[in-house]
N, C-alpha and C positions, 0 to 999 in steps of 0.2 A: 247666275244671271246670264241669258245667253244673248248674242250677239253675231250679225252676220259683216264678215269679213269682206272688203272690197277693191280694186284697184282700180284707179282711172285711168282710161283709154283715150288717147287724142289722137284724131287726123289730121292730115295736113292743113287745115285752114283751123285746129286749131283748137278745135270744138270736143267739149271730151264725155266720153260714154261713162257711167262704173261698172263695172264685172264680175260678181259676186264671186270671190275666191274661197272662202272657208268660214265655217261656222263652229262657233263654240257653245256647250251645254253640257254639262257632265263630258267633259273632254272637249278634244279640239279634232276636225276633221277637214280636210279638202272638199269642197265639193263640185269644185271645175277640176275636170280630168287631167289640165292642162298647167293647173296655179304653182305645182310643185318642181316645175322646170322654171319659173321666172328665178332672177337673177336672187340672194339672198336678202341681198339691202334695197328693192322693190320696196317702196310704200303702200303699206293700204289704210283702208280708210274703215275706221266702226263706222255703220251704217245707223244699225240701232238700238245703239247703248255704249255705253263707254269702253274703251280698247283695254283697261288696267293691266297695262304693261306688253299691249302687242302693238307695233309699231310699223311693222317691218314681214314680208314672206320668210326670214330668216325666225323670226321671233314664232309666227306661225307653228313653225318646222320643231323648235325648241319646247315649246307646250308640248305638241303631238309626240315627242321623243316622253317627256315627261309621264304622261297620261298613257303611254303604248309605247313600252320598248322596245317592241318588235315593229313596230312601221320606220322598216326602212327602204322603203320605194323609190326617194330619192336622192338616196347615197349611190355611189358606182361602185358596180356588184364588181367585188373581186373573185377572179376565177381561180 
């Protein structure tokens, strides 16, 4: 069942956007270039369909490890 991943955005008066951060279907993938730097414990939101058990950019991160053990984009490259 696939499902688009999202995080809300608010401005200072308060008022909040969502963001579409990552989508799941036969895996799980980022699809803002930018979702994989938000902080671990970032909340997102299922948009549309149920989260079963993604809660969080951290949780995101843990599927994608699962389903690709080579995505590691945003681990710090040891030199």
């Amino acid at each position: 069942m696939s499902t688009t991943f999202g995080v809300e955005i608010k401005d200072d008066d308060g008022i909040g956007d969502v963001v579409e951060v990552a989508f799941r279907s036969n895996g799980m993938r980022f699809i803002n270039p930018l979702a994989h730097l938000l902080p671990d414990e970032t909340l997102v939101i299922a948009l549309d369909n149920t989260p079963q058990g993604v809660y969080t950019i951290g949780d995101i991160k843990e599927v994608i490890e699962k389903t690709d053990p080579t995505a590691e984009y945003w681990r710090t490259v040891k030199v």
